[in-house]
MOPAC internal coordinates of N, CA, C and O (Angstrom, degrees):
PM7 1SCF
backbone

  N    0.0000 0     0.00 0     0.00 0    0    0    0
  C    1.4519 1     0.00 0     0.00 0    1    0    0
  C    1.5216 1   111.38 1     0.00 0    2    1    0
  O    1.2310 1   116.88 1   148.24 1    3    2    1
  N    1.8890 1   123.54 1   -31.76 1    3    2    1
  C    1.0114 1   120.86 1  -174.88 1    5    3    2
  C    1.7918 1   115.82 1   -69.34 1    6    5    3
  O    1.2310 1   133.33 1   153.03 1    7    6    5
  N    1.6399 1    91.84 1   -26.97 1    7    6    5
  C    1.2202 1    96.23 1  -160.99 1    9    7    6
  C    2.0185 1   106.35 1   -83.82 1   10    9    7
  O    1.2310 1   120.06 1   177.91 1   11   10    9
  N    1.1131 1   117.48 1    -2.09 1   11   10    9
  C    1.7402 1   143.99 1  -171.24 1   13   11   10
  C    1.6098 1    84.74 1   -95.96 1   14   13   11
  O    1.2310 1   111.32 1    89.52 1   15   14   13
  N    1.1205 1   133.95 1   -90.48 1   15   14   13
  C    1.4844 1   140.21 1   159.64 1   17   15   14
  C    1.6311 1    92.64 1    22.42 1   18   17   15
  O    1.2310 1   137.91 1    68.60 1   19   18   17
  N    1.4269 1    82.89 1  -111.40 1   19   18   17
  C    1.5511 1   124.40 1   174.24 1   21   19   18
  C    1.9197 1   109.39 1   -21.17 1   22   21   19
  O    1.2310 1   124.06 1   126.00 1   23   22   21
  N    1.2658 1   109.81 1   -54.00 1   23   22   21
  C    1.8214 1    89.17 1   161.95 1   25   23   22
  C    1.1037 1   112.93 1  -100.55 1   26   25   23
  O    1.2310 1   111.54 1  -140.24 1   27   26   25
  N    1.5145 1   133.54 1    39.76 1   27   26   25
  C    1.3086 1   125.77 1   120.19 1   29   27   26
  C    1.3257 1   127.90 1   -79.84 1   30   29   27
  O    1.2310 1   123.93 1   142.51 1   31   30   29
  N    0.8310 1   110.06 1   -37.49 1   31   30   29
  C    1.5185 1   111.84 1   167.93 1   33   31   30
  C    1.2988 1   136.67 1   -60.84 1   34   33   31
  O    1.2310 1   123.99 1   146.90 1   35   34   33
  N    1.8932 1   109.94 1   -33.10 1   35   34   33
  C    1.3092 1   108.63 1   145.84 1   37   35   34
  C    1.2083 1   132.93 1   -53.69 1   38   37   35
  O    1.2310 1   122.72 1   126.01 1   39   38   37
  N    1.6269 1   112.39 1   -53.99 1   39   38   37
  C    1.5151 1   131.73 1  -171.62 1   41   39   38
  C    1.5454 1   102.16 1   -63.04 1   42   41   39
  O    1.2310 1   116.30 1   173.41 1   43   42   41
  N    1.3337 1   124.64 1    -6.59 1   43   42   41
  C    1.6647 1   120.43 1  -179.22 1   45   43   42
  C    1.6280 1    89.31 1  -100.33 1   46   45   43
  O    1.2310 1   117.50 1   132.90 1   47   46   45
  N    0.9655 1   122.37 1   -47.10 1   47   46   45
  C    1.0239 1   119.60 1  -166.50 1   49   47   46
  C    1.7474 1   114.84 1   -71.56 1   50   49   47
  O    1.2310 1   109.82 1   152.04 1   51   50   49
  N    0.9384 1   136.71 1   -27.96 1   51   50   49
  C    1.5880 1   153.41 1   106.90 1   53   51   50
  C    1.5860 1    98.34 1    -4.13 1   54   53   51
  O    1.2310 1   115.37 1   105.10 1   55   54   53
  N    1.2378 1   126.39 1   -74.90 1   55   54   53
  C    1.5533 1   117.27 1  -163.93 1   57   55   54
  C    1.1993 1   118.48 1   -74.70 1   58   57   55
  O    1.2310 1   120.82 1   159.84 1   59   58   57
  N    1.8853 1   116.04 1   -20.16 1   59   58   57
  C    1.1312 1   109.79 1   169.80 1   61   59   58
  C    1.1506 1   113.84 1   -81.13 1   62   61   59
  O    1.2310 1   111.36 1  -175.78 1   63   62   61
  N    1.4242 1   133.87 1     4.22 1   63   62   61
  C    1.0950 1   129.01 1  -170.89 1   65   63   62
  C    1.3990 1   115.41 1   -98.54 1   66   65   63
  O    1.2310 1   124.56 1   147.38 1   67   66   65
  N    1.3103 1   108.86 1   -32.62 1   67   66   65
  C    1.5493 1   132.51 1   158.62 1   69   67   66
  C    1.7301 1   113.74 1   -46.31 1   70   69   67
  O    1.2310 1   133.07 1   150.51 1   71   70   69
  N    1.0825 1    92.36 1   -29.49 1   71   70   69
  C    1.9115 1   112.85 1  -148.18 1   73   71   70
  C    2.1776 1    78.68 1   -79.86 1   74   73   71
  O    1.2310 1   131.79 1   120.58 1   75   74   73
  N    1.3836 1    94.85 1   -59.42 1   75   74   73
  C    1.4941 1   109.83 1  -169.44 1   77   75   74
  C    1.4727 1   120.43 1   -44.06 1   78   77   75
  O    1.2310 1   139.58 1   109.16 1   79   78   77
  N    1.6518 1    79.63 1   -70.84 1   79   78   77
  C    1.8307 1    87.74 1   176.25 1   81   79   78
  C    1.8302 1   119.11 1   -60.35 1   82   81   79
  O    1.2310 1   123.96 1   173.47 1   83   82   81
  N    1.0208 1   110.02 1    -6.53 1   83   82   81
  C    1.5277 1   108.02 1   179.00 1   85   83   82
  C    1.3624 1    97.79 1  -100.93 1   86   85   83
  O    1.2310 1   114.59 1   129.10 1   87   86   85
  N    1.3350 1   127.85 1   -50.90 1   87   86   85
  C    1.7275 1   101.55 1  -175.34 1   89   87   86
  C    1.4658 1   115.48 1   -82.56 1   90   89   87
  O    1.2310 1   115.71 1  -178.21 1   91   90   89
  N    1.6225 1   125.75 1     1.79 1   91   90   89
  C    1.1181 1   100.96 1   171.33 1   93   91   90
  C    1.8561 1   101.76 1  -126.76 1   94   93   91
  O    1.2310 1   116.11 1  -143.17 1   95   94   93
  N    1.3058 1   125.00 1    36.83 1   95   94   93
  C    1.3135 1   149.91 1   148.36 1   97   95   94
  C    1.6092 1    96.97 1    62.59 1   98   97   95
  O    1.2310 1   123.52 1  -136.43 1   99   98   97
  N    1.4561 1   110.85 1    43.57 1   99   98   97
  C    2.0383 1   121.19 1  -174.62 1  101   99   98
  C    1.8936 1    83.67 1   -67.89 1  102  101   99
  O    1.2310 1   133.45 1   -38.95 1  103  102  101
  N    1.3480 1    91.60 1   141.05 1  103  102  101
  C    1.6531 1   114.35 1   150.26 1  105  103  102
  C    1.5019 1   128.77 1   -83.07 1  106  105  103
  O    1.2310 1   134.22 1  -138.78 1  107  106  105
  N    1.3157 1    90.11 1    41.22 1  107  106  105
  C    1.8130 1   105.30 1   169.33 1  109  107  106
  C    1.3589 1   109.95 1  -130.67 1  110  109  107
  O    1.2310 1   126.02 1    -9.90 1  111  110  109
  N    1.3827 1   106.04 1   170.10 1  111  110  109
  C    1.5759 1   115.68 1  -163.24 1  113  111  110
  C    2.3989 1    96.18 1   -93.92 1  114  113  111
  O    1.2310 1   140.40 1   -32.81 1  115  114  113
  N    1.0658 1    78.02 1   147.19 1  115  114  113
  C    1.7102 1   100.27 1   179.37 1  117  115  114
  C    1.4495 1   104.99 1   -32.26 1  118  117  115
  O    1.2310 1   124.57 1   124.28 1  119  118  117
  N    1.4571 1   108.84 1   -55.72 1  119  118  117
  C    1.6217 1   127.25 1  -154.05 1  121  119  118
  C    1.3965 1    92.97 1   -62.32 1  122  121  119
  O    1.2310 1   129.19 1   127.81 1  123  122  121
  N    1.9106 1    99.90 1   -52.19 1  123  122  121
  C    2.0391 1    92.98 1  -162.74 1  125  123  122
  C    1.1119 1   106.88 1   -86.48 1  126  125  123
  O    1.2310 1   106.17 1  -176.86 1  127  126  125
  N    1.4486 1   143.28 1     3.14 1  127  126  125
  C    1.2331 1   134.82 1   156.24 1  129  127  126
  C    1.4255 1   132.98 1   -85.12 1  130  129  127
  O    1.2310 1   121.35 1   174.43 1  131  130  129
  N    1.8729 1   115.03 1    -5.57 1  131  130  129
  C    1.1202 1   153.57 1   141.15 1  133  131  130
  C    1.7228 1   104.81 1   -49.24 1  134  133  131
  O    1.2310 1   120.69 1   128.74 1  135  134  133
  N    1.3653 1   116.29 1   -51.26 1  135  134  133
  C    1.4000 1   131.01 1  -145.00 1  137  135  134
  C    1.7437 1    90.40 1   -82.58 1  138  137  135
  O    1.2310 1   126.98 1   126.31 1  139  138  137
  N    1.4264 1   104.19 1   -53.69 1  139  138  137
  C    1.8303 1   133.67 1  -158.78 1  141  139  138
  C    1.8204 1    89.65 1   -65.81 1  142  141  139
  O    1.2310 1   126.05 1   138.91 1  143  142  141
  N    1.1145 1   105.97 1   -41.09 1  143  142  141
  C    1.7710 1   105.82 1   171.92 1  145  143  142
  C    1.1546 1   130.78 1   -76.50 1  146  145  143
  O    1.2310 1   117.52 1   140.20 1  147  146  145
  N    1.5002 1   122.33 1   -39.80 1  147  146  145
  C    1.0784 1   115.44 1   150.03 1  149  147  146
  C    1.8104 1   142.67 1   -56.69 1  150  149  147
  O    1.2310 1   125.41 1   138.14 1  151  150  149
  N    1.3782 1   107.21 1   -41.86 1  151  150  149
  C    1.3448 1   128.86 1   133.31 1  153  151  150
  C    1.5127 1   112.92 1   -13.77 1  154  153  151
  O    1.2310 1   114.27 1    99.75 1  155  154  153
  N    1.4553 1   128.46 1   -80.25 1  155  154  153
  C    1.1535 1   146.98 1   173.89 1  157  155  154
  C    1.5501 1   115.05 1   -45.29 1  158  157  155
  O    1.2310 1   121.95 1   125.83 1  159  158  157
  N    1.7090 1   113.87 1   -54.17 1  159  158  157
  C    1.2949 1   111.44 1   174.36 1  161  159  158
  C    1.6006 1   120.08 1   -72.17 1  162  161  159
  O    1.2310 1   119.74 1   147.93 1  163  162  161
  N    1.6606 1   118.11 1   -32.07 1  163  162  161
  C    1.4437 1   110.78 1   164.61 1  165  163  162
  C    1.6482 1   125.78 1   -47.31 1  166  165  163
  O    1.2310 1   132.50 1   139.77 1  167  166  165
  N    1.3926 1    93.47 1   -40.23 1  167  166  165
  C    1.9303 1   111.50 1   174.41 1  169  167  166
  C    1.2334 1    95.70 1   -41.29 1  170  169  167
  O    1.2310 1   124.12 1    76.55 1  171  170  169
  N    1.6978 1   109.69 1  -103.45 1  171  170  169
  C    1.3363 1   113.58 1   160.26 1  173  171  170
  C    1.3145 1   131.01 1     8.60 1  174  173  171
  O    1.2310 1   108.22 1   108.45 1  175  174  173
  N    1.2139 1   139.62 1   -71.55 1  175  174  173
  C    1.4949 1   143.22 1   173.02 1  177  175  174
  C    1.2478 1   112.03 1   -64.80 1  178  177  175
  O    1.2310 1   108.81 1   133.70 1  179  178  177
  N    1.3734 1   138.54 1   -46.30 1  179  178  177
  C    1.4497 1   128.60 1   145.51 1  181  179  178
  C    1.6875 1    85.52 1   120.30 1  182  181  179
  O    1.2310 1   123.64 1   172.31 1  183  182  181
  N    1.5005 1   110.62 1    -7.69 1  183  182  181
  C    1.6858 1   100.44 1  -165.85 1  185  183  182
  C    1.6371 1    86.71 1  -134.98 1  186  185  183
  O    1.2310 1   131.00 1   -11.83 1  187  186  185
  N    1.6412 1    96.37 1   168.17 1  187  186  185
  C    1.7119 1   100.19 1   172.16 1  189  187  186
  C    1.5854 1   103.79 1   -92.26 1  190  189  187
  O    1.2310 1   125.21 1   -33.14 1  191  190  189
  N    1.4753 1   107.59 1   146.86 1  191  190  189
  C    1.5921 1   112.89 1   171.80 1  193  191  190
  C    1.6651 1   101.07 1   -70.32 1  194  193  191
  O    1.2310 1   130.63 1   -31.28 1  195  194  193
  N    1.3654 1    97.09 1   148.72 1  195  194  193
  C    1.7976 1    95.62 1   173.94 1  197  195  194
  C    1.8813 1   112.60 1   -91.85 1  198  197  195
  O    1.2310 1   129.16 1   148.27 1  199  198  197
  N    1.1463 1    99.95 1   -31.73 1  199  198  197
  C    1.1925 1    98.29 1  -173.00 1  201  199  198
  C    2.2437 1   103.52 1   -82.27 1  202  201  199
  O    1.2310 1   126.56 1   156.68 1  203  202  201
  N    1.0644 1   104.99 1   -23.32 1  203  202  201
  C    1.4067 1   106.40 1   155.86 1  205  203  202
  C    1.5416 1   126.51 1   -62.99 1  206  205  203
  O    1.2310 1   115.36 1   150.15 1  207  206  205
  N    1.2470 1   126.42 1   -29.85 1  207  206  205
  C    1.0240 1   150.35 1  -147.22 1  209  207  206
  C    1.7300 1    97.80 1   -95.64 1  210  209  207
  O    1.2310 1   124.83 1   132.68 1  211  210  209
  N    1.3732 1   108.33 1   -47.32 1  211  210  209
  C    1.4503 1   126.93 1  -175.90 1  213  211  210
  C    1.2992 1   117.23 1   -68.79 1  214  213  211
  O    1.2310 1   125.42 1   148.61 1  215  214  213
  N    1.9639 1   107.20 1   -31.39 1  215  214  213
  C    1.7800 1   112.15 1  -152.45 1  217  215  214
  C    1.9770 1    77.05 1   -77.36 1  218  217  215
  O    1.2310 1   123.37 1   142.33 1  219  218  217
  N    1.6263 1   111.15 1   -37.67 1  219  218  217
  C    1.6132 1   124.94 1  -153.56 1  221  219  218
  C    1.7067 1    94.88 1   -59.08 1  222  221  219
  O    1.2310 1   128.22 1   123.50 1  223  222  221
  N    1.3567 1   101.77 1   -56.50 1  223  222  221
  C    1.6147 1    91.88 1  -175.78 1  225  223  222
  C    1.5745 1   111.40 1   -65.90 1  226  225  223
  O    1.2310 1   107.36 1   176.11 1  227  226  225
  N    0.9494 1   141.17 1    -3.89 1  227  226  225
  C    1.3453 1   133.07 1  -169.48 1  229  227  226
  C    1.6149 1   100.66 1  -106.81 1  230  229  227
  O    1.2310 1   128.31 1   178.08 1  231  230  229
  N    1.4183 1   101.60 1    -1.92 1  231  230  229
  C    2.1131 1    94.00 1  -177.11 1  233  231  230
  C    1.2778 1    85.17 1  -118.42 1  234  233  231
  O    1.2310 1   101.65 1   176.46 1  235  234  233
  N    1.6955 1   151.08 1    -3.54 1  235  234  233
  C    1.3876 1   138.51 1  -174.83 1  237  235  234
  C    1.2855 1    89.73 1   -62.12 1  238  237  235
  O    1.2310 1   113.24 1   106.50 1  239  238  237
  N    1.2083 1   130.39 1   -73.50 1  239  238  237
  C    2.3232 1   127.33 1  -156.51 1  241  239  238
  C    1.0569 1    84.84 1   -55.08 1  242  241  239
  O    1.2310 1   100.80 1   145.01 1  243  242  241
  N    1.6519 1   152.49 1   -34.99 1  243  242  241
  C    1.8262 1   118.09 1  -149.34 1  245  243  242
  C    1.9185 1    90.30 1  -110.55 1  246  245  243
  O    1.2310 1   118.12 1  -164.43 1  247  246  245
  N    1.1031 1   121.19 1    15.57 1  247  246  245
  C    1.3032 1   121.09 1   153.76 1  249  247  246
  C    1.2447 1   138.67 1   -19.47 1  250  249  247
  O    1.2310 1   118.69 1   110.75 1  251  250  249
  N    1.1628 1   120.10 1   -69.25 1  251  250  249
  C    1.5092 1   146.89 1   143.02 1  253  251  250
  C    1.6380 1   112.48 1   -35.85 1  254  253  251
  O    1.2310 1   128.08 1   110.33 1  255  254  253
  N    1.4045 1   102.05 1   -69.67 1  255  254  253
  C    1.8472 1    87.91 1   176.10 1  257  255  254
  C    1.5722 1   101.39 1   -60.98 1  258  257  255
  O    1.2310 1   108.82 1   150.00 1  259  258  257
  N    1.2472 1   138.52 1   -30.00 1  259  258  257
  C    1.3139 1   138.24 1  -146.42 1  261  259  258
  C    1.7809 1   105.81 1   -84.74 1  262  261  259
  O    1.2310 1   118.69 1   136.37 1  263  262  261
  N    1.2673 1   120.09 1   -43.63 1  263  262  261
  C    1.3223 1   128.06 1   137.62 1  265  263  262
  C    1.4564 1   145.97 1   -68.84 1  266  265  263
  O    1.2310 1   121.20 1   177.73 1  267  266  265
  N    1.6248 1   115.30 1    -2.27 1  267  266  265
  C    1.6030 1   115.04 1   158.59 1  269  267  266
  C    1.5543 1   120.99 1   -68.85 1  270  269  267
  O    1.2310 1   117.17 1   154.90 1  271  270  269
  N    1.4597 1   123.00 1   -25.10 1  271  270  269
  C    1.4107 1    93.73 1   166.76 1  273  271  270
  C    1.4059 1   132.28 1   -52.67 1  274  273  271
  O    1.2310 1   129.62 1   123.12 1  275  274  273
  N    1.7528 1    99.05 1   -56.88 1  275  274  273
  C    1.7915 1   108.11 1   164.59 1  277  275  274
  C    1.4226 1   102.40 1   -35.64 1  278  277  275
  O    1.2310 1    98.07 1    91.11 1  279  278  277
  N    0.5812 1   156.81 1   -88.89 1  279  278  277
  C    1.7256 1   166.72 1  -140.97 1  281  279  278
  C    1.3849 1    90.48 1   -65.78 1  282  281  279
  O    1.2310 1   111.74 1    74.36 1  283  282  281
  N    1.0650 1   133.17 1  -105.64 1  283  282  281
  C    1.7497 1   119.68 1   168.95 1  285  283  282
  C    1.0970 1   112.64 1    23.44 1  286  285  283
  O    1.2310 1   123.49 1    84.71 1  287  286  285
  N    1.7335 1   110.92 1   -95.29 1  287  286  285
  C    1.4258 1   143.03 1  -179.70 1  289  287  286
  C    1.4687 1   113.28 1   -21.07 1  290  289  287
  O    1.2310 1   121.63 1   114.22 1  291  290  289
  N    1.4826 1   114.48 1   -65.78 1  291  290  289
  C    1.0907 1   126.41 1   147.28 1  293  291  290
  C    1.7101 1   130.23 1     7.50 1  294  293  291
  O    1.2310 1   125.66 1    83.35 1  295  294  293
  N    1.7113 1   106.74 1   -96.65 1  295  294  293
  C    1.6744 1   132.04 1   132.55 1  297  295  294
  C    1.7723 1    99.25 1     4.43 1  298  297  295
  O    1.2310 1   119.03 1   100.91 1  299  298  297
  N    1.4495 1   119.46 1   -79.09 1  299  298  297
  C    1.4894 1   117.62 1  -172.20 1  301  299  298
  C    1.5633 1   127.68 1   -72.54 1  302  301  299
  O    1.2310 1   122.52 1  -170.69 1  303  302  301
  N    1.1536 1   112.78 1     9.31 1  303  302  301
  C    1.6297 1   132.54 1  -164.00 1  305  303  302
  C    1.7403 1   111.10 1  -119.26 1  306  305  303
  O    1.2310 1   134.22 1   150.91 1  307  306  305
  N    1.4739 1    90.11 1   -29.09 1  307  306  305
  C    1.3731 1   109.10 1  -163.44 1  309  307  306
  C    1.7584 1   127.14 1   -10.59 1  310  309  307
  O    1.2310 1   138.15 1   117.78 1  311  310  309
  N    1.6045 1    82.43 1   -62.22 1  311  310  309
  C    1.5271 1   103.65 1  -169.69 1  313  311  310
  C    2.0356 1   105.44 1   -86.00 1  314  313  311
  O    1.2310 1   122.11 1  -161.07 1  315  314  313
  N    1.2168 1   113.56 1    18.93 1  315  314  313
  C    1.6090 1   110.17 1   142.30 1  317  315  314
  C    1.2886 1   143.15 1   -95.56 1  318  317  315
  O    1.2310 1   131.97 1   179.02 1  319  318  317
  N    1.7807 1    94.49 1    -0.98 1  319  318  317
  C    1.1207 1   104.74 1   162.39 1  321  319  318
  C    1.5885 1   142.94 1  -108.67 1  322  321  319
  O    1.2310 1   132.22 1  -162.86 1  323  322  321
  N    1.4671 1    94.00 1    17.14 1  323  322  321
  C    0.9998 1   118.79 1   168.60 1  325  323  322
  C    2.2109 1   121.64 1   -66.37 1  326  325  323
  O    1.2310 1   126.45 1   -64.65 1  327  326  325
  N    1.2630 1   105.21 1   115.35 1  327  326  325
  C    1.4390 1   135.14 1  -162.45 1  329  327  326
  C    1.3249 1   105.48 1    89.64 1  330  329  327
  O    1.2310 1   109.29 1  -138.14 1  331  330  329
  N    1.4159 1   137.67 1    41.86 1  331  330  329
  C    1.3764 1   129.42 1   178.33 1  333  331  330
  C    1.5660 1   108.10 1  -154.87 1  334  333  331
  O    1.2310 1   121.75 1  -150.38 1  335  334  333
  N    1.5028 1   114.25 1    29.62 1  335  334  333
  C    1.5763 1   139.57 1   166.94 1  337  335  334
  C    1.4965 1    92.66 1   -57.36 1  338  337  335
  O    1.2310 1   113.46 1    98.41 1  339  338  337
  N    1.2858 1   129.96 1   -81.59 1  339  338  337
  C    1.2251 1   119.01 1  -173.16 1  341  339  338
  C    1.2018 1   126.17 1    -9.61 1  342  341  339
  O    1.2310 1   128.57 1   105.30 1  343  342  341
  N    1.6345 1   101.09 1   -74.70 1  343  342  341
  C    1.6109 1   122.41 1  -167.58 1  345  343  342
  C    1.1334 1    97.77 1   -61.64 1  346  345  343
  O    1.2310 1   113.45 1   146.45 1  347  346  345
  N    1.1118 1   129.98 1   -33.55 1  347  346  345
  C    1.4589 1   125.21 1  -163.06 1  349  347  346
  C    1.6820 1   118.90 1   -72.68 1  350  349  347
  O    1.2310 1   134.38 1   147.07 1  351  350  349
  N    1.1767 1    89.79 1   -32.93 1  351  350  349
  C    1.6226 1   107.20 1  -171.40 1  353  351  350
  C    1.5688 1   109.18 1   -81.70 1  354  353  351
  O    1.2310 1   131.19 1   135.54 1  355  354  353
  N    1.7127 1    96.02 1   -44.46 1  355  354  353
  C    1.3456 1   102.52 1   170.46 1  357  355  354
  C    1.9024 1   126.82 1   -43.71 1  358  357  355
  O    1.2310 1   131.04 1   132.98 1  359  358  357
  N    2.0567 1    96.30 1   -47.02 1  359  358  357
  C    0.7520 1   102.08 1   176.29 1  361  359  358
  C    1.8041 1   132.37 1   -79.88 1  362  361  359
  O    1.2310 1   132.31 1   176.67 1  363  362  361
  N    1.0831 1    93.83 1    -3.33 1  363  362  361
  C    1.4340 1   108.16 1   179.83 1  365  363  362
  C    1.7877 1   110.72 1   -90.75 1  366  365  363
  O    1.2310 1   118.53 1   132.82 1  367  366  365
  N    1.0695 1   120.40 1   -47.18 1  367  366  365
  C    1.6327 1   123.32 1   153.88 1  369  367  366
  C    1.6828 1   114.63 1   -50.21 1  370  369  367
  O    1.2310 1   116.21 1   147.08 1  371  370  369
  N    1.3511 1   124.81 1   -32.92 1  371  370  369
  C    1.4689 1   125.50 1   172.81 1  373  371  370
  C    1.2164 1   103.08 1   -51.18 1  374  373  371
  O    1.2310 1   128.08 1   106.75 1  375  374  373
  N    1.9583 1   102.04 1   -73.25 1  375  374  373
  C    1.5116 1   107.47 1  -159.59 1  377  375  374
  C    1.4938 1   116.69 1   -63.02 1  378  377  375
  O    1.2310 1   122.55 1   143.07 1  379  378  377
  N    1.6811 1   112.71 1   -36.93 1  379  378  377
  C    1.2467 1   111.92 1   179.81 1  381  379  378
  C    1.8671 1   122.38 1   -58.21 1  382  381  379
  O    1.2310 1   129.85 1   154.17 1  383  382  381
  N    1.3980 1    98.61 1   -25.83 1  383  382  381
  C    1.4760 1   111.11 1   167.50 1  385  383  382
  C    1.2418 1   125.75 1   -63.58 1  386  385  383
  O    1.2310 1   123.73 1   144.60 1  387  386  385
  N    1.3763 1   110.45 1   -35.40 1  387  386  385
  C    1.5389 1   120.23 1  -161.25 1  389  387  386
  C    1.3008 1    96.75 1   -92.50 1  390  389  387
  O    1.2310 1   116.92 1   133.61 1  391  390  389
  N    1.5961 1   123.46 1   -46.39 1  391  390  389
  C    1.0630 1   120.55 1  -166.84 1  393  391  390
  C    1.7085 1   118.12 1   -75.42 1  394  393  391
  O    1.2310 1   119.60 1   173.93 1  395  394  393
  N    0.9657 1   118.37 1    -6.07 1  395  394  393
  C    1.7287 1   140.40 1   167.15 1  397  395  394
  C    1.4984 1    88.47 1   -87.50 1  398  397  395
  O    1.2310 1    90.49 1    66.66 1  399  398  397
  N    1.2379 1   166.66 1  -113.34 1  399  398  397
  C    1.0131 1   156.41 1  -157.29 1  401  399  398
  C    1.3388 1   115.05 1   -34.38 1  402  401  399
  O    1.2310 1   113.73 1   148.60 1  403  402  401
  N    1.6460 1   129.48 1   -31.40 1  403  402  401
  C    1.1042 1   116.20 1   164.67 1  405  403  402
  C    1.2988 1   112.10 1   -63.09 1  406  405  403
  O    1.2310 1   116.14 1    97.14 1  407  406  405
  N    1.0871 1   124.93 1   -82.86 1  407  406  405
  C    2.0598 1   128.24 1   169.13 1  409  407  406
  C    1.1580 1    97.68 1    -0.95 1  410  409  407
  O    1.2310 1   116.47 1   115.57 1  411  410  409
  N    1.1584 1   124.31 1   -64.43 1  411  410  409
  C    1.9325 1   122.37 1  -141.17 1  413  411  410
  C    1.5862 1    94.40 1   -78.04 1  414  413  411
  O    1.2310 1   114.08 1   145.65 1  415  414  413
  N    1.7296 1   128.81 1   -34.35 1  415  414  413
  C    1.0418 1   122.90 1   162.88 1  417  415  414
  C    1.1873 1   128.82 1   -48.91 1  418  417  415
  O    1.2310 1   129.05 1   124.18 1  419  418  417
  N    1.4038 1   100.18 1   -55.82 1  419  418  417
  C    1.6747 1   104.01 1   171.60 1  421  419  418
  C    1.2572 1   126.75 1   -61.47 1  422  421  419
  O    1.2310 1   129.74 1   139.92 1  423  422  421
  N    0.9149 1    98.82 1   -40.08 1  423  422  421
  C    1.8484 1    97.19 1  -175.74 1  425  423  422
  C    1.6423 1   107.89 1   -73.40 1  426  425  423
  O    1.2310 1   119.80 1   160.61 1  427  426  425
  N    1.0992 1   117.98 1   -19.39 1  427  426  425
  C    1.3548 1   114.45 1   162.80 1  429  427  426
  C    1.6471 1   128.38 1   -83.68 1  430  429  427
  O    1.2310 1   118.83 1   153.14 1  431  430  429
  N    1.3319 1   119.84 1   -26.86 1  431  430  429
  C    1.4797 1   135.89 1   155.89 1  433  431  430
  C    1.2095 1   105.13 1   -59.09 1  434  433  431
  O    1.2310 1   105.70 1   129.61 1  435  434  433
  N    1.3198 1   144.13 1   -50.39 1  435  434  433
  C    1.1420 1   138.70 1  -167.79 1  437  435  434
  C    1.5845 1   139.75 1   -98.17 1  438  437  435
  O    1.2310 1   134.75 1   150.43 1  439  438  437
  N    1.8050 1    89.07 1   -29.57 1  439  438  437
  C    1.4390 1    90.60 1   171.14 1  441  439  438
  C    1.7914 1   112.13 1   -92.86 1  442  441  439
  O    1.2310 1   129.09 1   -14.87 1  443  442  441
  N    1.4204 1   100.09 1   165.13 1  443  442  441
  C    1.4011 1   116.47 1  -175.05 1  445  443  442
  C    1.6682 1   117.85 1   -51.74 1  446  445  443
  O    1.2310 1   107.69 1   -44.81 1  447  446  445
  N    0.9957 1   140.58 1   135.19 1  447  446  445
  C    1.8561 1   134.24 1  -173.67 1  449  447  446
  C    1.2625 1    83.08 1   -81.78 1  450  449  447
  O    1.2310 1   121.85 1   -33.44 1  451  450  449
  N    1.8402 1   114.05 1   146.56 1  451  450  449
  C    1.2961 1    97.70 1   160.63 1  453  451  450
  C    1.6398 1   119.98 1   -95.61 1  454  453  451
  O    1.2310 1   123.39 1   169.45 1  455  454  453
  N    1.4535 1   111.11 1   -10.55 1  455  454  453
  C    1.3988 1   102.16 1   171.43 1  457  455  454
  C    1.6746 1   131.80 1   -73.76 1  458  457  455
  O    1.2310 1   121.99 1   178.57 1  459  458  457
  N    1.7301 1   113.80 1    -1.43 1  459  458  457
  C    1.0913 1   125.26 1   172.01 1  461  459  458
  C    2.0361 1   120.29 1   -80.64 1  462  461  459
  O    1.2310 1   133.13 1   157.16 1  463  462  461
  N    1.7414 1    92.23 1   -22.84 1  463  462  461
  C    1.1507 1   125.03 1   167.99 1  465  463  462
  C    1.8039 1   102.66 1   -62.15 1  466  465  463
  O    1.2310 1   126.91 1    95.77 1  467  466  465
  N    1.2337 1   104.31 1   -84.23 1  467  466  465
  C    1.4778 1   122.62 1  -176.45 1  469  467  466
  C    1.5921 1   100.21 1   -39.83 1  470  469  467
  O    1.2310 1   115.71 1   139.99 1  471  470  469
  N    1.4251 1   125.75 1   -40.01 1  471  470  469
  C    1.4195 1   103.02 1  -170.19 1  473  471  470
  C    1.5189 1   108.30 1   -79.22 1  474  473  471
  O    1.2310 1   130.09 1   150.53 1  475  474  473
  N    1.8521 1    98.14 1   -29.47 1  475  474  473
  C    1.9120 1    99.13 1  -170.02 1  477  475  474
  C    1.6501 1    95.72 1   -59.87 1  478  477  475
  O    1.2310 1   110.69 1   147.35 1  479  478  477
  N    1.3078 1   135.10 1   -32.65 1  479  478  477
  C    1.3671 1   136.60 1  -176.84 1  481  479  478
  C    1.3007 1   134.51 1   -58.64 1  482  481  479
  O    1.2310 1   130.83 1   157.27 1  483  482  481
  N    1.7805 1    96.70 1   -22.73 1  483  482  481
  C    1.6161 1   100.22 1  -164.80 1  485  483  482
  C    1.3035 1    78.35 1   -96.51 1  486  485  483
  O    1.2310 1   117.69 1   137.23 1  487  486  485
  N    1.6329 1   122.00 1   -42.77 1  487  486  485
  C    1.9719 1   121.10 1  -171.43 1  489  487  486
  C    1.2942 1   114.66 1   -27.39 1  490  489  487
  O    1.2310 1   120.02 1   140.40 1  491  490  489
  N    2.0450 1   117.57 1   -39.60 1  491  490  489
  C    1.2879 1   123.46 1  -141.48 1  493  491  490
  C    1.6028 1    82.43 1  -103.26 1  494  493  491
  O    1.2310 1   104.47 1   125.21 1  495  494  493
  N    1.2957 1   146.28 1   -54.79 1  495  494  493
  C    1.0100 1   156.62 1  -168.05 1  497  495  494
  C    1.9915 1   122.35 1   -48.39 1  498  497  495
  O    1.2310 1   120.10 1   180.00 1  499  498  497

């Protein structure tokens, strides 16, 4: 049930994101403005959802299939991006940068320290 939860909560969060970028006409894609809100509402709550937490580990392995269409898609477009290698590359070193700095943030905001662990352990002991 946690794990049903949990991709609802993505998949809403997905529609609000849809919901966003169409009434206020953003030059971003559905998913990351889906993504940028959820993002926003974890802030907000100050804690991780569990049943969010569950849908995430269960879509990490299909990752790869989960991003080959984009990549595909890609393949059929090809030649419009032709004179715009630069930007592209540029932009692909940005996001890939930023988005590794996002992770490393998060995963440190969110997961447990273990030396705060180790001290509550020796307290009880």
């Amino acid at each position: 049930m946690k794990l049903l939860r949990g991709f609802l909560w993505l998949l809403g969060f997905q529609l609000l994101g849809h919901a966003v970028v169409e009434l206020l006409t953003l030059p971003v894609s559905h998913a990351m403005a889906g993504l940028l809100l959820l993002l926003a509402w974890l802030l907000a709550k100050r804690r991780l959802n569990e049943s969010v937490a569950t849908a995430s580990q269960a879509l990490i392995p299909l990752l790869a299939m989960l991003i080959m269409p984009g990549v595909v898609g890609v393949f059929f477009v090809i030649d419009e991006f032709a004179g715009h290698w630069t930007a592209i590359m540029v932009a692909l070193g940005v996001g890939t940068f930023l988005s590794v700095l996002t992770t490393l943030w998060l995963m440190r905001r969110f997961m447990p320290r273990e030396g705060a662990n180790a001290d509550e352990g020796g307290r009880q002991s």
